[in-house]
C-alpha positions as CSV (number, residue, x, y, z in Angstrom):
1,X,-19.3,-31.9,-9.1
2,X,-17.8,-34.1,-6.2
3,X,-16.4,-32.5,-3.2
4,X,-12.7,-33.9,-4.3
5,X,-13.2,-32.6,-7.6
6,X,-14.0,-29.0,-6.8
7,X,-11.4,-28.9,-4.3
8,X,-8.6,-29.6,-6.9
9,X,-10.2,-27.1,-9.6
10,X,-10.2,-24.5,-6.6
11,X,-6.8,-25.1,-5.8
12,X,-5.4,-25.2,-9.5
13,X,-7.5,-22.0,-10.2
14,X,-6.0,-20.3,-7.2
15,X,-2.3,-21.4,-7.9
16,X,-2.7,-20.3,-11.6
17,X,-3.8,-17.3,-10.7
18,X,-1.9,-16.6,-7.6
19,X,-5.4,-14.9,-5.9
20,X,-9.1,-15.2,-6.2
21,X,-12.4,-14.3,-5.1
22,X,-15.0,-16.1,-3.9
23,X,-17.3,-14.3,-6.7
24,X,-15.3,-15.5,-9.7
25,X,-14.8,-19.2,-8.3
26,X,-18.7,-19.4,-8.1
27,X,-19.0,-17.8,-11.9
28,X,-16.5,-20.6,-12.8
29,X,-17.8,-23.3,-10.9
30,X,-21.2,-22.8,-11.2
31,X,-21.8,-23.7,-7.1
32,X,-23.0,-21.7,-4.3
33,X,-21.2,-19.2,-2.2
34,X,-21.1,-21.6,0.9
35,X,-19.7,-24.4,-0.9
36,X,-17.1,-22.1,-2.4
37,X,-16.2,-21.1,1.0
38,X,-16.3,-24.1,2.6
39,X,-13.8,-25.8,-0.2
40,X,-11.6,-22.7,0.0
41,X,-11.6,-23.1,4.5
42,X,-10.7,-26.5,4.1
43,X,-7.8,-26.2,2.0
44,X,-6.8,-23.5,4.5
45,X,-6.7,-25.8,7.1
46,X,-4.9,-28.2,4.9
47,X,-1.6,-25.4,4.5
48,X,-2.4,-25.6,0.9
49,X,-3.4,-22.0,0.1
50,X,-3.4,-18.8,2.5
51,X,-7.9,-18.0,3.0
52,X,-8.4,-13.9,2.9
53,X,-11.1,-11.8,3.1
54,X,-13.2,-12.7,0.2
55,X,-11.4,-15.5,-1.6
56,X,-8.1,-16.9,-1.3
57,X,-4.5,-16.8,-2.3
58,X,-1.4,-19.0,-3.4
59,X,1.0,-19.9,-1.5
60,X,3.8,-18.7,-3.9
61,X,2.8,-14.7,-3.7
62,X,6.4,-13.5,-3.7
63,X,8.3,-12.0,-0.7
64,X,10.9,-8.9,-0.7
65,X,13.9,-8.7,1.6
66,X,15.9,-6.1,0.3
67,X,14.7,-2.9,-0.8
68,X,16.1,-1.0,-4.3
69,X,17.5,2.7,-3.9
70,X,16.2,5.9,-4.9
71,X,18.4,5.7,-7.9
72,X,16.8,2.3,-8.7
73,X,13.2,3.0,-8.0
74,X,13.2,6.4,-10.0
75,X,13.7,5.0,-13.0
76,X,10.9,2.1,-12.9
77,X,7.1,2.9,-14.2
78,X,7.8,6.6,-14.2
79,X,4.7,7.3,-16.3
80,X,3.0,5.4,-13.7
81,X,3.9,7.2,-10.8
82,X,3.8,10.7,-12.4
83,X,-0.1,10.1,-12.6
84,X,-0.7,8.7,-9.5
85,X,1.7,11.6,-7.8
86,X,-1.0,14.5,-10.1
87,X,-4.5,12.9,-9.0
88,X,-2.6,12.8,-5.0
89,X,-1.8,16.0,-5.2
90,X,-5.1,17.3,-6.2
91,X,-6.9,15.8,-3.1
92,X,-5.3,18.1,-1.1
93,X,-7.2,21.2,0.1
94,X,-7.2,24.3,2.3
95,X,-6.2,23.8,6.2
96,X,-5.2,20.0,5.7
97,X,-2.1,18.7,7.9
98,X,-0.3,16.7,5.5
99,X,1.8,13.3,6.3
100,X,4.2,13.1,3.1
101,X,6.0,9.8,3.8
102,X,9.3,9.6,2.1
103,X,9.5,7.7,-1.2
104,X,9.7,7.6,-4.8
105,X,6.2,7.7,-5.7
106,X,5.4,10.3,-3.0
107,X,8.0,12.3,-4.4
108,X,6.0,12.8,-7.9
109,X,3.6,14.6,-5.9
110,X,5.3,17.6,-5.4
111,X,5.2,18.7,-9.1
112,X,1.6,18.4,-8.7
113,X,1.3,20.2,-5.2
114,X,-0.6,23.9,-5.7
115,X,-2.3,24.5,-2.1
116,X,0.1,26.8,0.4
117,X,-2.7,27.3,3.3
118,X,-1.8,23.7,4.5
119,X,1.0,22.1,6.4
120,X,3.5,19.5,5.1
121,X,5.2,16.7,7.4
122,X,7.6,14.7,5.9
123,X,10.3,12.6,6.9
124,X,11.8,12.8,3.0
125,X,14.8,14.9,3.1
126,X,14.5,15.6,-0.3
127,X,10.3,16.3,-0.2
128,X,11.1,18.8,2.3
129,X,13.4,20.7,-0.2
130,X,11.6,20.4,-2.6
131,X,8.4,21.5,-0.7
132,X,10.2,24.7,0.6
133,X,11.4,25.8,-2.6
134,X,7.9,26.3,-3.9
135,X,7.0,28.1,-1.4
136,X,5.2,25.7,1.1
137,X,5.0,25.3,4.6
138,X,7.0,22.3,5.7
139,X,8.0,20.5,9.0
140,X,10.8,17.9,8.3
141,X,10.8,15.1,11.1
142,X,14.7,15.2,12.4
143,X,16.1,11.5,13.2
144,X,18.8,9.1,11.7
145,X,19.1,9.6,7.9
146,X,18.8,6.5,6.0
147,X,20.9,6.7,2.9
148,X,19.1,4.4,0.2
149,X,15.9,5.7,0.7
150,X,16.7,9.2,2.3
151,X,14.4,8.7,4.3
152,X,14.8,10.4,8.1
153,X,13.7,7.0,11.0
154,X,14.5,6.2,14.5
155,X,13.1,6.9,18.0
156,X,13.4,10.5,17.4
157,X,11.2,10.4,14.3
158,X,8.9,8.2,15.6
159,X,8.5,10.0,19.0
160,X,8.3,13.5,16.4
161,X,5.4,11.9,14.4
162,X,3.4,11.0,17.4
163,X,2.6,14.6,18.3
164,X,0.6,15.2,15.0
165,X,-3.0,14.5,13.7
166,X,-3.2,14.8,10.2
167,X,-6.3,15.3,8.0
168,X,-4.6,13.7,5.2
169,X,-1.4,11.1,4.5
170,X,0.0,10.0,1.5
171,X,2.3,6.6,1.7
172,X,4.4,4.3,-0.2
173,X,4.6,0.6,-0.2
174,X,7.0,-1.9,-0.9
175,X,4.7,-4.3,-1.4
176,X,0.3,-5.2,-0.8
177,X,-0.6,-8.6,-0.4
178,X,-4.3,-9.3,0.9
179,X,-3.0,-11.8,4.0
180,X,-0.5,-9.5,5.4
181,X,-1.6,-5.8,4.0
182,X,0.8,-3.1,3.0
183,X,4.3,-3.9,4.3
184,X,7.5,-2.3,3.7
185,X,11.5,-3.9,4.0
186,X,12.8,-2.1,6.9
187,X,11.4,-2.2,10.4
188,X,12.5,1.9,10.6
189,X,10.6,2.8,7.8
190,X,7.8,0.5,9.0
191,X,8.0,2.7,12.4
192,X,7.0,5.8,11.3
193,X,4.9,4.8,8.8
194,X,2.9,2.7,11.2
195,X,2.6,5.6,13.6
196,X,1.6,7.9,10.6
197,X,-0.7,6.2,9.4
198,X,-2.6,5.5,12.8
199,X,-2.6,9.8,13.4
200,X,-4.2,10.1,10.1
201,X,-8.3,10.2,9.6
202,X,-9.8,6.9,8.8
203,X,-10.5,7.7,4.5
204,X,-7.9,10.0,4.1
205,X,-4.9,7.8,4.4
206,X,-3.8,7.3,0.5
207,X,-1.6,4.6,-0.3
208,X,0.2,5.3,-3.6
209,X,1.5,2.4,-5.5
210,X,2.4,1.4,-8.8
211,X,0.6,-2.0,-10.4
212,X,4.6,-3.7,-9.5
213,X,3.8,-4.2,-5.9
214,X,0.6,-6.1,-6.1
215,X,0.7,-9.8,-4.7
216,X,3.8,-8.7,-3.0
217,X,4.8,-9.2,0.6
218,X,7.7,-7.5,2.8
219,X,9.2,-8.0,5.9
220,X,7.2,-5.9,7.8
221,X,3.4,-4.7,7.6
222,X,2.9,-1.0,8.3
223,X,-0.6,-0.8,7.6
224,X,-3.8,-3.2,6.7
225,X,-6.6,-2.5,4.4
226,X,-8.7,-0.9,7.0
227,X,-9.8,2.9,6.6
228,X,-7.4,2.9,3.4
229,X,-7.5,4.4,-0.4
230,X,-5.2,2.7,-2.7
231,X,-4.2,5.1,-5.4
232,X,-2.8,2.8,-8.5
233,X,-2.4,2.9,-12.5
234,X,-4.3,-0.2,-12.7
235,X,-5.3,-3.7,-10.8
236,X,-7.0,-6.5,-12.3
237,X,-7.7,-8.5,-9.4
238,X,-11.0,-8.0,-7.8
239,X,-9.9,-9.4,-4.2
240,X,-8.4,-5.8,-3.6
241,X,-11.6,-3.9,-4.3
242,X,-13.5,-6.2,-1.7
243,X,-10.9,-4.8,1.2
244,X,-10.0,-1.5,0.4
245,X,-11.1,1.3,-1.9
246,X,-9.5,1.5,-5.2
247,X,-8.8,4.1,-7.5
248,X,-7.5,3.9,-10.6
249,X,-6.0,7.1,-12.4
């Protein structure tokens, strides 16, 4: 196959299927790895697909601006997130620090939550209720209440969250695209979870996410792939598994 040639099947594979790895473009081209790589650099270079870690992706991986409300997000893949929130919950175990980050997803945790000999931060209002109720030791962070998500951000928060290392964190996401990582709509939100997420121990910092947010890409990145465990219902393309550790409940 001619240079020219492979470079236009590469380039129509990518687009058709928005993201690729270098693994399956070599299964389907039947060509070395370096010649894979090489194609995929050079079409980098020519601004006509984004080059990741281990393959590439489209150009047309779609953005989020604005972000849904509670009200809104509650209602979408609820079986989903009700599995995810169980096999989160188990993870947790005697003497951990928690990081509970606000959210929908997060939230479908505390059904699942059993251990009371470890400590729960959380800047979800509603977590924190929740959390108390069945008898848990909580900490909510105090800062400007945001109403869509009520979620607690601001300097205060941030400045709050700073003081803690935790053993474990669980986080939401708006959106995880392999160029610009986990990302969120809102620089405040972005804040603390950025400043969570850096206090929590390299393995133990759980992103939860429903299959939705894959290929998607928000204003802000709060975290990359690095030192990260992606809990998710399910996720079919194999460039995820080559940057961060999937599980699949």
């Amino acid at each position: 196959m001619l240079s020219e040639e492979r470079k236009a099947v590469i380039l129509k594979k990518i687009n058709e299927k928005k993201s690729v790895t270098v693994k399956e473009l070599k299964e389907t081209l039947n060509v070395s790895e370096s010649s894979i790589r090489r194609t995929i650099t050079e079409l980098d270079h020519e601004g006509l697909i984004i080059r990741v870690y281990g393959g590439a992706m489209s150009l047309e991986m779609e953005d989020l601006v604005d972000e849904p409300s509670v009200i809104d997000k509650e209602i979408v893949n609820i079986d989903e997130k009700q599995k995810i929130g169980q096999y989160a919950a188990s993870l947790i175990e005697p003497g951990d620090c928690v990081f509970l980050d606000a959210g929908t997803t997060t939230k479908c945790m505390i059904n699942y939550i059993t251990e009371k000999n470890a400590t729960y931060v959380t800047n979800g209002v509603v977590h924190a209720k929740d959390l108390v109720k069945k008898g848990m030791k909580v900490i909510l962070i105090g800062g400007e209440l945001k109403e869509n998500t009520e979620a607690v951000v601001g300097a205060d928060a941030v400045l709050q969250v700073q003081k803690y290392h935790f053993s474990k964190g669980f986080f939401g996401t708006n959106g995880i695209n392999p160029k610009t990582g986990f990302s969120t709509p809102d620089v405040r939100e972005a804040s603390i979870k950025r400043v969570a997420v850096g206090n929590t121990k390299a393995g133990e910092r759980y992103i939860l996410s429903d299959h939705d947010k894959f290929g998607k890409r928000c204003t802000v990145t709060f975290s990359g792939f690095e030192g990260t465990v992606l809990i998710t219902d399910k996720c079919s393309d194999e460039i995820y598994y080559n940057i961060t550790d999937v599980k699949i409940v």
